[in-house]
N, C-alpha and C positions, 0 to 999 in steps of 0.2 A: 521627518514629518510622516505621521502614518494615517492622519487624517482623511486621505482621503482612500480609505483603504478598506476591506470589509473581508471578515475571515467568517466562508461558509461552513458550518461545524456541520461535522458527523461525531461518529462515534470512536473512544480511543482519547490516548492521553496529547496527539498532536494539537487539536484546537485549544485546549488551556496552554498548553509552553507556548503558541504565539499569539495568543490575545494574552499572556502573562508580559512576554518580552517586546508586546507593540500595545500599550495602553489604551493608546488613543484611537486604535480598530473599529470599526464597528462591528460587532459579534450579532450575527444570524445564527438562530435555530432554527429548525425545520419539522414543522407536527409529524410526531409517529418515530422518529429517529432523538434516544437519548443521548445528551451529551455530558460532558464534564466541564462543560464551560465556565469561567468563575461571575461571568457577566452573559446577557444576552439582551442586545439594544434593537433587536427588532424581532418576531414568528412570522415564518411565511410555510405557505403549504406548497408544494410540486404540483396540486391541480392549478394554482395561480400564478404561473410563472411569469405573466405578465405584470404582476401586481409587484413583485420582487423584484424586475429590473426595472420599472416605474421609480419602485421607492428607493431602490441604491444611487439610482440618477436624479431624484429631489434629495438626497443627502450629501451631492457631492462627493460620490462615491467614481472615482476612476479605475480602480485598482484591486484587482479579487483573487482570493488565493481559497482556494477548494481543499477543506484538511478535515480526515477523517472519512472512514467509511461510513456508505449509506445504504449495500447493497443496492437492489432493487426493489424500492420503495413500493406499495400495494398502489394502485391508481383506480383513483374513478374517474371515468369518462364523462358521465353525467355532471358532474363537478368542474372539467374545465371551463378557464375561461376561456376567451376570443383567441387570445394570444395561442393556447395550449389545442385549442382545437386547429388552429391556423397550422402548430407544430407538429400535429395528430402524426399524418404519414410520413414523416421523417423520423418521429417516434418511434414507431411501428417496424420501419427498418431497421432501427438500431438494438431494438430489444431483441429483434430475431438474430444479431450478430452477438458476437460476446463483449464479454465491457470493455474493450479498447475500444469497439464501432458507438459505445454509448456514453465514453468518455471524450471522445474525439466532436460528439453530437454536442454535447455539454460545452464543450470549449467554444466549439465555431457559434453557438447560438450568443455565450457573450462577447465575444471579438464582433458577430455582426451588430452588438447593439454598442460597441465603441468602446470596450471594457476590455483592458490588460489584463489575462491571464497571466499569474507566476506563481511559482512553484515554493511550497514551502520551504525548502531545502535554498531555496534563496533567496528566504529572509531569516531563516536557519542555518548558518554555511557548518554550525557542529552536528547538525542531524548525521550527516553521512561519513563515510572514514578513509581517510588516504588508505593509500596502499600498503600493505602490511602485516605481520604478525599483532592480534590487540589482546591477545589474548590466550594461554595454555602454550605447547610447544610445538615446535615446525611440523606440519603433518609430514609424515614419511614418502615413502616412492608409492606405497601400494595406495595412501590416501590422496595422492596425488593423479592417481588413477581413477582415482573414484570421482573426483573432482572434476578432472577433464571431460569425464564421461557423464557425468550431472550438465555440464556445460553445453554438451551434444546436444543431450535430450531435448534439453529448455531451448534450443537454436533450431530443433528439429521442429519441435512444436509451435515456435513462436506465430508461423502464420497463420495457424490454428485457434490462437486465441485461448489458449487453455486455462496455464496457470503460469505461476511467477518461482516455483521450487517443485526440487525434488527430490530424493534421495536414493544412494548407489551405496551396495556394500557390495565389494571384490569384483566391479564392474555387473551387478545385474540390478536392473530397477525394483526397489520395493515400494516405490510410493511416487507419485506426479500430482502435484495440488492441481483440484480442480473447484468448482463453485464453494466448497465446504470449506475449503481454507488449509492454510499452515499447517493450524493447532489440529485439525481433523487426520490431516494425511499422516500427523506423526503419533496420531494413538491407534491411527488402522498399523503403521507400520512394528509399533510397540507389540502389535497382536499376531506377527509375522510369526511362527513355527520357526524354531534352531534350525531346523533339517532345511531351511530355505535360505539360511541366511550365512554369513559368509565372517569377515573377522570384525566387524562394524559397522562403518557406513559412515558416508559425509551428507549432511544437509547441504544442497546448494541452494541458493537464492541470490536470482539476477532479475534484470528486467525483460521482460520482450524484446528482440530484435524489435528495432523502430518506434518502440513504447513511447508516447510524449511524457514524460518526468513531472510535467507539471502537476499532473492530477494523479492517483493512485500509484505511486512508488513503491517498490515494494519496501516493506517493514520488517522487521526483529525487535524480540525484544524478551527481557525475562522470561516470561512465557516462553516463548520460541524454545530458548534454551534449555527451560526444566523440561520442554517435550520430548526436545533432542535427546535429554540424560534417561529417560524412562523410555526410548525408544532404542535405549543401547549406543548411540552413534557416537563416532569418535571428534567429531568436529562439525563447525560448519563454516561454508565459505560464502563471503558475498562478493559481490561487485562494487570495487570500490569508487564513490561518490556516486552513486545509484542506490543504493540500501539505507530506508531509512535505522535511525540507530535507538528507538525507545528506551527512555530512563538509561541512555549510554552509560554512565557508572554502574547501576543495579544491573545489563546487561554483562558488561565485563566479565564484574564482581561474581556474577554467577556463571560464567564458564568456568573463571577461576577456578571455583568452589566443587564443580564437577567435571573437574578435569578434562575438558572440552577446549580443544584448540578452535578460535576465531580468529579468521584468516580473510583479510580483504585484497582479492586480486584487482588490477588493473583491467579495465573493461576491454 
């Protein structure tokens, strides 16, 4: 039964694969954020936050799963309601932390109004990937270097709040995703001079140390991949059952394609 169930869309191919594989969802969209939804059974806006758990709770809505990115969305203050004003200085805290402290805000505000948060990936258990080789050939000793040392980084930073990747050729850092993203870090790294760069380079991509999984997971995905191949890198590694796994065949299929080993460690 998924009835009583309501998938918040942002942007990204996650909102349609689970309002595709839970029908009977209730699919929210949200003014100012496009989605790819194939359905959309309610609009609500971020100044009426009250007006949106009002209405999940006259629909019998118990059960919310947050999929797709929404960045951070423009606000006007003049515009909220009672509720959002009530929320104002917890808001306020959160926007000055990074989006763990305003995803963490997101979550606790529907837990206090009686609403099960969960995580895509667990009503998706194929998003994410055992442990393993899924893809291209066993990275070697020296990419396995690289890897370990991609792992440092994102561990060193985690309380930092930074980002969720980053990438190492022959142990030195060319790139740590910050607010721009992924797709960003790996056309600045694409733009890296020879004379700085070493025999490759591994993408890593894990979660935050303590990261809650339900909300913004980290993702791959085609993309990811064709950025990885024009950024020169020899592979990339995720964290296995932590990593979302976008269009997972058309993923694959294109490391295959560019000789790109995809390697799922054990967290």
């Amino acid at each position: 039964m998924s009835g009583d169930l309501a998938i918040l869309a942002g942007r990204g191919a996650m909102p349609r694969a689970l309002a595709e594989a839970y029908p009977q969802a209730l699919c929210v969209a949200f003014d100012g954020v496009e989605t790819d939804l194939p359905r959309a059974g309610a609009q609500h806006g971020f100044e009426a936050f009250g007006a949106l758990l009002d209405d999940l709770k006259a629909r019998g809505i118990t059960r919310l799963v947050l999929a797709g990115g929404v960045g951070r969305p423009p606000l006007d203050p003049g515009a909220f309601d009672p509720f959002m004003q009530a929320l104002a200085p917890r808001l306020l805290a959160a926007l000055q932390g990074g989006d763990d402290a305003l995803v963490r805000l997101v979550i606790s505000v529907f837990e206090e109004a009686d609403f099960a948060v969960i995580g895509a990936h667990e009503l998706l258990p194929d998003l994410t990937a055992a442990a393993g080789l899924l893809a291209g050939t066993e990275p070697d000793e020296a990419a396995r270097a690289d890897i370990t040392r991609g792992r440092e980084i994102l561990a060193a930073l985690s309380p930092l709040d930074v980002g969720q990747s980053a990438v190492v050729d022959t142990g030195i850092a060319l790139g740590i995703e910050t607010q721009q993203g992924t797709d960003a870090m790996l056309r600045f790294v694409a733009e890296t001079p020879a004379n700085l760069r070493g025999t490759g380079g591994v993408l890593v991509k894990r979660p935050k140390l303590g990261q809650d999984l339900r909300v913004d997971m980290p993702a791959i995905g085609p993309e990811t991949v064709r950025g990885a191949a024009k950024a020169g890198l020899r592979g990339i590694a995720i964290a296995a059952g932590q990593v979302v796994l976008i269009e997972r065949e058309a993923l694959i299929a294109a490391a295959q394609e560019a000789g790109l080993f995809l390697l799922a460690e054990a967290p």
